[in-house]
C-alpha positions as CSV (number, residue, x, y, z in Angstrom):
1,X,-26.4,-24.5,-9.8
2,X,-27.6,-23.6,-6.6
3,X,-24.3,-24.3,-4.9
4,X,-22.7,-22.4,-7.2
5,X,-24.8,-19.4,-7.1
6,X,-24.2,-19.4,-3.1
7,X,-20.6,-19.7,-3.3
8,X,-20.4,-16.9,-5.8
9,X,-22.5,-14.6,-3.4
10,X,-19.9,-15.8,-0.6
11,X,-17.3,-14.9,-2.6
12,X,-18.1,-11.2,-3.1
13,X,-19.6,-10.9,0.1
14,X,-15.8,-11.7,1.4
15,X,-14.4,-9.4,-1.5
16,X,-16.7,-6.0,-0.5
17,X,-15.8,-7.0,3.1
18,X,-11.5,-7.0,2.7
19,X,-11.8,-4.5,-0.2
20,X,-14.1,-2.0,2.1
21,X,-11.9,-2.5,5.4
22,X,-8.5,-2.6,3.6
23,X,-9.3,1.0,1.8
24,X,-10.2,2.2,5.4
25,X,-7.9,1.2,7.3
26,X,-5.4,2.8,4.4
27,X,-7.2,5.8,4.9
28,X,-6.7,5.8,8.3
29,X,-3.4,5.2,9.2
30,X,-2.2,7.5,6.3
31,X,-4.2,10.8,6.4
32,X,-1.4,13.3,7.2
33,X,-3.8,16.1,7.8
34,X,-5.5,14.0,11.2
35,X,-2.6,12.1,12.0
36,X,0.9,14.5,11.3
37,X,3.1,13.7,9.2
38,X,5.6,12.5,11.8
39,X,3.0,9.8,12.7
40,X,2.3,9.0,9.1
41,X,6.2,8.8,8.4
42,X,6.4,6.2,11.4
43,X,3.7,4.2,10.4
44,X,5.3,4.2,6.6
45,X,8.6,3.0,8.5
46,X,7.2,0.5,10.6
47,X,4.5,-1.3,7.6
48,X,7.5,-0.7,5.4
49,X,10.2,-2.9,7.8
50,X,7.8,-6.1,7.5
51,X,7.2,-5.8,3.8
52,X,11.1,-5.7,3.1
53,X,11.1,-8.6,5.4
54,X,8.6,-10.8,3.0
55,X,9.8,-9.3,-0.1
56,X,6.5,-6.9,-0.9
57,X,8.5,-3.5,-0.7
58,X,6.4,-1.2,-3.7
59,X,7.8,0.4,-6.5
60,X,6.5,3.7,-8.3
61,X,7.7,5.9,-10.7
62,X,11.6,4.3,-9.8
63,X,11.2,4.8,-6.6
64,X,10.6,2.2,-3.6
65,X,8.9,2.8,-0.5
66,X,12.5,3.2,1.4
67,X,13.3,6.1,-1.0
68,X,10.0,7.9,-0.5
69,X,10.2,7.6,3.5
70,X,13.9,8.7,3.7
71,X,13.3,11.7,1.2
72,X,10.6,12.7,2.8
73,X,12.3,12.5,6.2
74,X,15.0,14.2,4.9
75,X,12.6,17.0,3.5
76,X,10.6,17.6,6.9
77,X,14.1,17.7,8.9
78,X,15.4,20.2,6.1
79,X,11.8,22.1,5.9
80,X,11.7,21.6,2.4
81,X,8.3,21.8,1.0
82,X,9.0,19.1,-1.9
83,X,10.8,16.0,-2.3
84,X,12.2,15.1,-5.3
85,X,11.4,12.1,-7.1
86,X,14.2,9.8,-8.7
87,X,14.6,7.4,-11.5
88,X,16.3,4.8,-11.0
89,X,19.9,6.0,-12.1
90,X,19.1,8.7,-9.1
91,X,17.8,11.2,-12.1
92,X,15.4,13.7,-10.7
93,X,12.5,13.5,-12.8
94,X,9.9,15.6,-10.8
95,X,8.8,16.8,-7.1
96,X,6.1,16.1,-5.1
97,X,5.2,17.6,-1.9
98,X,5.7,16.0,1.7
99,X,2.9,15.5,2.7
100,X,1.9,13.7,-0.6
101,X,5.4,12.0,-0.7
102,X,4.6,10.7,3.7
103,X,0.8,9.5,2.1
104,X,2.2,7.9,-0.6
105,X,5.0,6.1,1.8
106,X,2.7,4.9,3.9
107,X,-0.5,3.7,1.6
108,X,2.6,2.2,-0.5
109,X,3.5,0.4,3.1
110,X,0.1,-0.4,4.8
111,X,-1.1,-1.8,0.9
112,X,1.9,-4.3,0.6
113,X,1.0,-6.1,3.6
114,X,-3.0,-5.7,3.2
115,X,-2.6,-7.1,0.0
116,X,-0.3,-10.2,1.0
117,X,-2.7,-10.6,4.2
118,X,-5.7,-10.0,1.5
119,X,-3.6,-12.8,-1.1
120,X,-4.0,-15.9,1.1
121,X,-7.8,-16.2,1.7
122,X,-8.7,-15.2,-1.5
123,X,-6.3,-16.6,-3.9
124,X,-7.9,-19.9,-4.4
125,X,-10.7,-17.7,-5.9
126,X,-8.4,-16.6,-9.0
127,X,-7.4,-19.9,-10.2
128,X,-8.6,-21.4,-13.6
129,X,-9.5,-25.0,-13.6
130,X,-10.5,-25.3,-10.0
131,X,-12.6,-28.4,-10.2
132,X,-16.1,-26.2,-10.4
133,X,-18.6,-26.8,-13.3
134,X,-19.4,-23.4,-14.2
């Protein structure tokens, strides 16, 4: 019981510690006000290029991560205030602004890989039947 009890504690102590860095680093690298949205677009580019690579790219609302960085590129080069979001039949179905659109490109980005880094020490943790007596 004691073992248990310690491993539990372990558990969540490893949990709070990945869940609080993970939210802060998010935070971080994404806040368009401190950083620019330039910065915040190259960060979404560069987070975005090694989640495509292991298969993580996001999807909201019909739109992937790729769409949200090149719309909003193409917004910011424009000077467009909004970007448009699309379905996936390349419907318009509402508009954001950029610098939502660049946070949203790059949490999407930075959270694919966190999560998949976040995945393989933890995922033993998830799995029914693991041999414990509970």
């Amino acid at each position: 019981m004691k073992t248990l009890l310690k491993m539990t504690i372990a558990a969540a102590a490893v949990f709070t510690l990945t869940t609080s860095s993970y939210a802060a680093d998010v935070q971080k690298e994404c806040n368009v006000k401190a950083n620019g949205i330039e910065a915040v677009l190259a960060t979404a580019s560069k987070y975005n290029a090694m989640a495509k690579k292991q298969g993580l790219e996001f999807m909201r609302l019909g739109m992937k991560t790729t769409q949200y960085i090149d719309g909003t590129k193409a917004a910011v080069k424009a000077g467009s205030k909004t970007v448009d979001i699309l379905n996936k039949k390349k419907k318009k179905t509402g508009t954001v602004t950029t610098e939502y659109a660049a946070w949203r490109a790059c949490s999407f980005a930075v959270s694919a890989i966190e999560q998949a880094k976040e995945a393989k020490s933890t995922w033993r943790l998830a799995i029914p039947g693991d041999g414990y007596k509970y």
